[in-house]
N, C-alpha and C positions, 0 to 999 in steps of 0.2 A: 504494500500500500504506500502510494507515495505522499509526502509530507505537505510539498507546494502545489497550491491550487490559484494561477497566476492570472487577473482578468484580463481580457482582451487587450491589448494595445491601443489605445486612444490619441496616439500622436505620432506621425511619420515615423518610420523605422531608421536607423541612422546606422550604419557601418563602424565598428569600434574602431577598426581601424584609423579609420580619419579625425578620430577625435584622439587617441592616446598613441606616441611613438611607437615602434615597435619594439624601444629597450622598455619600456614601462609594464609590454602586454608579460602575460605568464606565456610560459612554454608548452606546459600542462593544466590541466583544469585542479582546481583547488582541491585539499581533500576535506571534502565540508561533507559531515553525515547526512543520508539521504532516510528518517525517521517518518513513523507514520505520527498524526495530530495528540491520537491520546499516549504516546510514548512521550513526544516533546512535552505534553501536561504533564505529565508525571514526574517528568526528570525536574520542571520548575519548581510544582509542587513540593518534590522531595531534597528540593533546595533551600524552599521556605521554612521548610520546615527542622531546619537545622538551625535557625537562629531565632534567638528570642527575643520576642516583642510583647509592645505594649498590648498587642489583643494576645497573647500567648497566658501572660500574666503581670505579678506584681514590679515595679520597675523602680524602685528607691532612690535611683540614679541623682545623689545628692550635687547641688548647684544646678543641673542640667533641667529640673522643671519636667521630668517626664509624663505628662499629662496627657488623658484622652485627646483624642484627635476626632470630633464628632462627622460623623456620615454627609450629614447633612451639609457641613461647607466644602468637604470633596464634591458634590453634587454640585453645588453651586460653581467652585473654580470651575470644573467642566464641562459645564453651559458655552457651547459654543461661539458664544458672543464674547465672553471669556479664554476661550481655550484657543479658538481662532484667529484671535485676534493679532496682526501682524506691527509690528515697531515700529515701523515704518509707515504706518497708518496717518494720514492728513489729519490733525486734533478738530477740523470740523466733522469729521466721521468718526469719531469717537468719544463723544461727549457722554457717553455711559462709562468707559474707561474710568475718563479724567473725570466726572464727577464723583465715582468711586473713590477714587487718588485722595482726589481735593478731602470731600467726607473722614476718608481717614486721617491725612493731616490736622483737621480738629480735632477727629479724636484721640488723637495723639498728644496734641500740643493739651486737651484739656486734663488730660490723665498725668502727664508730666508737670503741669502748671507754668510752662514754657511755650510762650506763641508762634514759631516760628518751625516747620517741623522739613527736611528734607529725605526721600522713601530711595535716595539712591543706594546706598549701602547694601551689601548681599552680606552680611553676615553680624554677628556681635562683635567679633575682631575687626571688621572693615567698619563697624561705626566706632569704632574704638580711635582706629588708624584716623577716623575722617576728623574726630574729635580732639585729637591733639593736631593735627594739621589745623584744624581751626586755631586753635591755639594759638599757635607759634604764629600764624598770619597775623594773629587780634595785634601780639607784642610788636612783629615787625613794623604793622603799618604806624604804631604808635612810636617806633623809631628804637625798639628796646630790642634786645638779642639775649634772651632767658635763655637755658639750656636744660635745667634740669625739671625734671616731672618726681612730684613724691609718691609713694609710695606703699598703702602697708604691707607686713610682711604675711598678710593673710590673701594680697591680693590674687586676683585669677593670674594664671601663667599667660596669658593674652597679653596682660595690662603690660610690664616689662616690656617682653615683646615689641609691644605696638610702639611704644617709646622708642626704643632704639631703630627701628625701622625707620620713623620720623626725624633719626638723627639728635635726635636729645638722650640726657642722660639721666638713668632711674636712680633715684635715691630713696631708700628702704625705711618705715616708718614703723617703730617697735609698738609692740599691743599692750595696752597694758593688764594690770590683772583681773580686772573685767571683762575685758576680748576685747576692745573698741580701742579705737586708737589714743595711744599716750601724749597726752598734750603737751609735757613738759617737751618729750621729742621733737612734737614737731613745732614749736616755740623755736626751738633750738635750729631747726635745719632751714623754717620757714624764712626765705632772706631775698633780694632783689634779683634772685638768678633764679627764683623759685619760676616756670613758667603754668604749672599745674599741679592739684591736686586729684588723683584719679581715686576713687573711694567708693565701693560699694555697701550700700545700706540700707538695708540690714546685712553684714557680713558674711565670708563664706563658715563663718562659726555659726550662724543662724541667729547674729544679736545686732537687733537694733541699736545704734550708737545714741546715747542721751545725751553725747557732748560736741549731736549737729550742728546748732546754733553757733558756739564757741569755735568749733573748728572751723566754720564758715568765714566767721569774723576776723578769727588768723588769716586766714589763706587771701581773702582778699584784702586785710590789711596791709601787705607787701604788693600789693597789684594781679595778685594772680588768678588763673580761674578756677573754680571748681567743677570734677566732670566726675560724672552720675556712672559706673558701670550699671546698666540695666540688666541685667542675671539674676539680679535676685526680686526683681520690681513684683512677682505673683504673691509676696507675701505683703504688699502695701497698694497694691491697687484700690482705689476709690477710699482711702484710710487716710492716704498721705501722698504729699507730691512734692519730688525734688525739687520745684520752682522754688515751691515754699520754703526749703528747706536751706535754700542759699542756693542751689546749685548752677550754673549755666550751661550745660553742656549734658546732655542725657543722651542715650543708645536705649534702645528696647530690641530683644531678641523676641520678633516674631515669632522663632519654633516654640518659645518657651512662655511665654505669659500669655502668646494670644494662637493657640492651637495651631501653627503650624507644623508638621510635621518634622522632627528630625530624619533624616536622609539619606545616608549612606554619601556625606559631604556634601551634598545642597540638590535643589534650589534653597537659600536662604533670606533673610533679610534682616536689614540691624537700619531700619531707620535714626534718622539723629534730632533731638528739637534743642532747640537754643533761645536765647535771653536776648532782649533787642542788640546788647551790644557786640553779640555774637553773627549777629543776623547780617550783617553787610560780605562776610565772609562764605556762607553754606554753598553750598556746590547747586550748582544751575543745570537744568533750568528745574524748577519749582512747578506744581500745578497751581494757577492762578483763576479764581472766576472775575469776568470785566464787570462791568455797570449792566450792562443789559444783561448779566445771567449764564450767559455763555462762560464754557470751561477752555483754558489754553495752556500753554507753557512759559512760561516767564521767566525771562533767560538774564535776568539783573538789571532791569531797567528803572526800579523802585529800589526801596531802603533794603529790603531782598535779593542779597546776592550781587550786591552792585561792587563789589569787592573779592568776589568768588573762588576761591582756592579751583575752582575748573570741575572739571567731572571729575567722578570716581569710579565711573564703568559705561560700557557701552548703553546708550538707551536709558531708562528710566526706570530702572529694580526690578526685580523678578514679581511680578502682576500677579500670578498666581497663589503668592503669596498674602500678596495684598487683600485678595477678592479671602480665603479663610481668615487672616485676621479681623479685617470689617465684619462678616460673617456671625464670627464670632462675637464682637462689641456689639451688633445690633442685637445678635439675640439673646444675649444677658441684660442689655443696658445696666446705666450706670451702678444700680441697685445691685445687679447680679457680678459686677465685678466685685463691688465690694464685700459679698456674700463669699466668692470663691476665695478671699484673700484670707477672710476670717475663719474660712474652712480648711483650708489650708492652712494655718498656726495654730486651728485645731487638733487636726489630724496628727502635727508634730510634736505637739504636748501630748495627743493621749499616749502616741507611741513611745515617747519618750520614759511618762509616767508608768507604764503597764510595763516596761522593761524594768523600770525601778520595784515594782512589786513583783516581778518575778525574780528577785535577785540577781540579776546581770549586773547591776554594778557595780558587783564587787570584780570582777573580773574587767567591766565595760565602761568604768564610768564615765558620765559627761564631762568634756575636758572645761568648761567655761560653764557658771550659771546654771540653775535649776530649771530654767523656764526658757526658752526659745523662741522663735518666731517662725517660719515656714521649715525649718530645716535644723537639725543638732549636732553637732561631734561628738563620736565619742573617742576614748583613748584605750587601746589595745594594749597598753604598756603591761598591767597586770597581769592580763589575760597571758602576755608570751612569759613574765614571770614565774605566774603557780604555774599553770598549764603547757605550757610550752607548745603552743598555738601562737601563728602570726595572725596578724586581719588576714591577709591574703591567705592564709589557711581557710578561716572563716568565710570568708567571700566564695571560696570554690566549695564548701561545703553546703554553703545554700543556695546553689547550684541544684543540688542533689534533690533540694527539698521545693522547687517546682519557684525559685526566686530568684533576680534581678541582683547580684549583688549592688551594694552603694559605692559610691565612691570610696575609694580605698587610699591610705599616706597621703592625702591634701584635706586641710593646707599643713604645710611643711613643718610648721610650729609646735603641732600635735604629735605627742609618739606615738606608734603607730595607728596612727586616724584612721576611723570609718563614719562618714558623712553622709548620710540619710535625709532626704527628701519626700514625705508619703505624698507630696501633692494634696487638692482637694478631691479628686476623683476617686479615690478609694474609699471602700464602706471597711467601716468598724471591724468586718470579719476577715478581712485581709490583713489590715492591721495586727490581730490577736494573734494570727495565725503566723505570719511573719515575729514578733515578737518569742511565740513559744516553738520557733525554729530555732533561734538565734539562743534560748535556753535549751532545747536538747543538744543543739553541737556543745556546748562548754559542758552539760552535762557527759556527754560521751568522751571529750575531753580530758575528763577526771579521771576517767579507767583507763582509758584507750588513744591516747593525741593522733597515734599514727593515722585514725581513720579521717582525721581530717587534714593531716599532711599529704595524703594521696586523691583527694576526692580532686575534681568530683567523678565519679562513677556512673553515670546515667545520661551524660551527653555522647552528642555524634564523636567528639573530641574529647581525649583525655588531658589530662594537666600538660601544657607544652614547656620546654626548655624557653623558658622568655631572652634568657641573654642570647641562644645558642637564634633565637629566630630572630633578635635585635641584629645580631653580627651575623648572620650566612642566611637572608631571607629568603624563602622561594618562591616566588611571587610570577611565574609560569608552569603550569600546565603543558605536554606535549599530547599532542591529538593523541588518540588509541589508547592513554593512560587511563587507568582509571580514578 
């Protein structure tokens, strides 16, 4: 049974020949398998089904936000009016687009409490990247040549990164014994070379900082800006907003606050909003509505982008993104954002607390604080003491047990960290159920450590050599192999 079932030709026939040289042609025909439909199904199928996902099950996946992805706004991207729609489209034939666009730039700039919002960005590092570029532009035009970006040392591995990409240079901001940043520190570093503060908040410890105000006051008392990493924005939606909060400069990670899907590397989106004095700099062109109502692109002809650091990618963002983000903000509105934020700081206290009554913490305790916000650390360190268990032991053991491990050694400051995220989308019995996994591995621990040195046991794949596949990858496949 053959595999292709190819429609008729609908366009003149054309000689390969004349269009590719003869060193380019093959000599021999490809060896591309000749399978029948439900073999190809099967092979995908039983491809799918060796990795785990969020409709598989539980996904803990701390900082990362791993949150339902509702049916309904894949439906919606896929609307062919959406899905077809070409970049290259004239903005008067597209005015459902860009009124899309436009719509979410409010709802962007009103979640953040920042008026001025740009959707180019495809990622939370590339608004990261766009947001110290704004940066450094703000100081140049103003005649100043800042170099350094501060830094806590809880910060995401991105943030760094992004800095030095930019050509400045990161200086590291100690925590104090709260988990929130040390003021006396950054008193101390904050100085006229200072060109930004990059600070997530609530942190990758899952603590709100109570000493926003104050650090805000620093930071722009030496002239600098303050920039919003949005990663952790699902535990403060409709609660709180960096505008408020001092900040200028904010990122939102569409896969993670506002149900896009994470990817297997993108499509993505990391739009950016900004504070009016920010706004002459954002990357052009902008979706604009005129006087009569009509939608366009506004390429810095107004107080927007009239100063432009240029584009940051082909075109105008990954759309598809944009149409589940909107999606989603229409169908919670304002209300239901702020329900999912408080359901989400819920989820992560009771999990945290049902852990503390099942005694984990004496092996697991939380590294920082009793009480959390969307997300908690805890610290491994005990646990590899009595039991001689690492996290990563544990991680590949609830593997075994039909779950997601969390984040594992980040951030860096914790001995060996496991960083947990329940999201709002989990019910109560996935919680318990996860919690009293994570108490029989240390129970089994106590007799037996080996069985969670070797796990996990139940995946397509067993525990791999991670140094041996960092240093000698294999990253091809040869036909006929299996």
């Amino acid at each position: 049974m053959s595999a292709p079932a190819c429609p008729e030709l609908d366009v003149p026939p054309v000689d390969a020949g004349e269009l590719l040289p003869e060193r380019l042609r093959r000599a021999e025909p490809a060896r591309l398998p000749e399978v029948s439909e439900p073999e190809i199904v099967r092979h995908y199928v039983g491809i799918s089904k060796r990795n785990f996902d969020l409709d598989s099950g539980f996904y803990p996946l701390g900082s990362c936000t791993m949150k339902h992805n509702p049916r309904l706004h894949e439906r919606a991207a896929a609307l062919a009016g959406h899905a077809r729609l070409h970049p290259l489209q004239d903005p008067e034939r597209a005015q459902g687009a860009l009124e899309l666009m436009f719509n979410l730039q409010q709802a962007l700039g009103e979640i953040s409490g920042l008026p001025h919002v740009s959707l180019q960005p495809s990622a939370g590092s590339h608004g990261e990247l766009a947001g110290v570029l704004l940066t450094r532009a703000f100081h140049e035009q103003r005649g100043e040549h800042r170099h350094k970006v501060l830094a806590p040392d809880t910060a995401h591995g991105t943030n760094p990164a992004t800095v030095t990409m930019a050509g400045l240079e990161v200086v590291k901001l100690a925590t104090n014994a709260d988990g929130g940043v040390d003021l006396e520190d950054l008193r101390a570093k904050a100085d006229e070379d200072v060109a930004c503060l990059m600070l997530t908040n609530p942190n990758t410890l899952g603590l709100f900082d109570p000493n926003i105000e104050q650090i805000a006051d620093i930071v722009h008392g030496v002239g600098a800006t303050l920039y919003y990493d949005g990663a952790n924005l699902n535990a403060v939606m409709g609660l709180s907003r960096p505008g408020d909060m001092g900040f200028d400069i904010v990122h939102f990670n569409l896969h993670k606050s506002f149900t896009q899907p994470h990817g297997g590397g993108g499509p993505g989106a990391g739009p950016i909003a900004v504070s009016e004095r920010v706004a002459p700099f954002l990357p052009v062109p902008v979706v604009a509505r005129s006087d009569d109502g009509a939608f366009n692109l506004d390429f810095g002809r107004g107080h927007v982008g009239s100063k432009s650091i240029g584009r940051l990618r082909g075109f105008h963002g990954n759309y598809g993104c944009f149409v589940r983000a909107y999606a989603y903000i229409c169908s919670l509105g304002a209300d239901g954002l702020k329900d999912a934020s408080e359901v989400a700081v819920l989820n992560a206290n009771y999990l945290l607390a049902r852990l503390r009554q099942l005694g984990v913490a004496e092996y697991l305790p939380a590294a920082y604080g009793d009480l959390c916000m969307h997300e908690f650390v805890l610290s491994g360190g005990p646990m590899k003491k009595e039991l001689a268990i690492k996290t990563l032991d544990l991680a590949k053991r609830l593997l075994d047990f039909g779950f997601h491990p969390p984040t594992v050694y980040f951030p860096l400051l914790v001995d060996e960290a496991l960083m947990v995220e329940p999201t709002e989308t989990e019910p109560r019995e996935n919680l318990d159920a996860f919690a009293d996994a994570i108490d029989r591995i240390l129970e089994e621990a106590e007799s037996d450590p080996e069985i969670a040195k070797q796990a996990p046991y139940t995946t397509p794949v067993r525990r791999l050599d991670e140094v041996k596949a960092n240093r000698q990858p294999v990253v091809r496949q040869r036909l006929g192999q299996p």
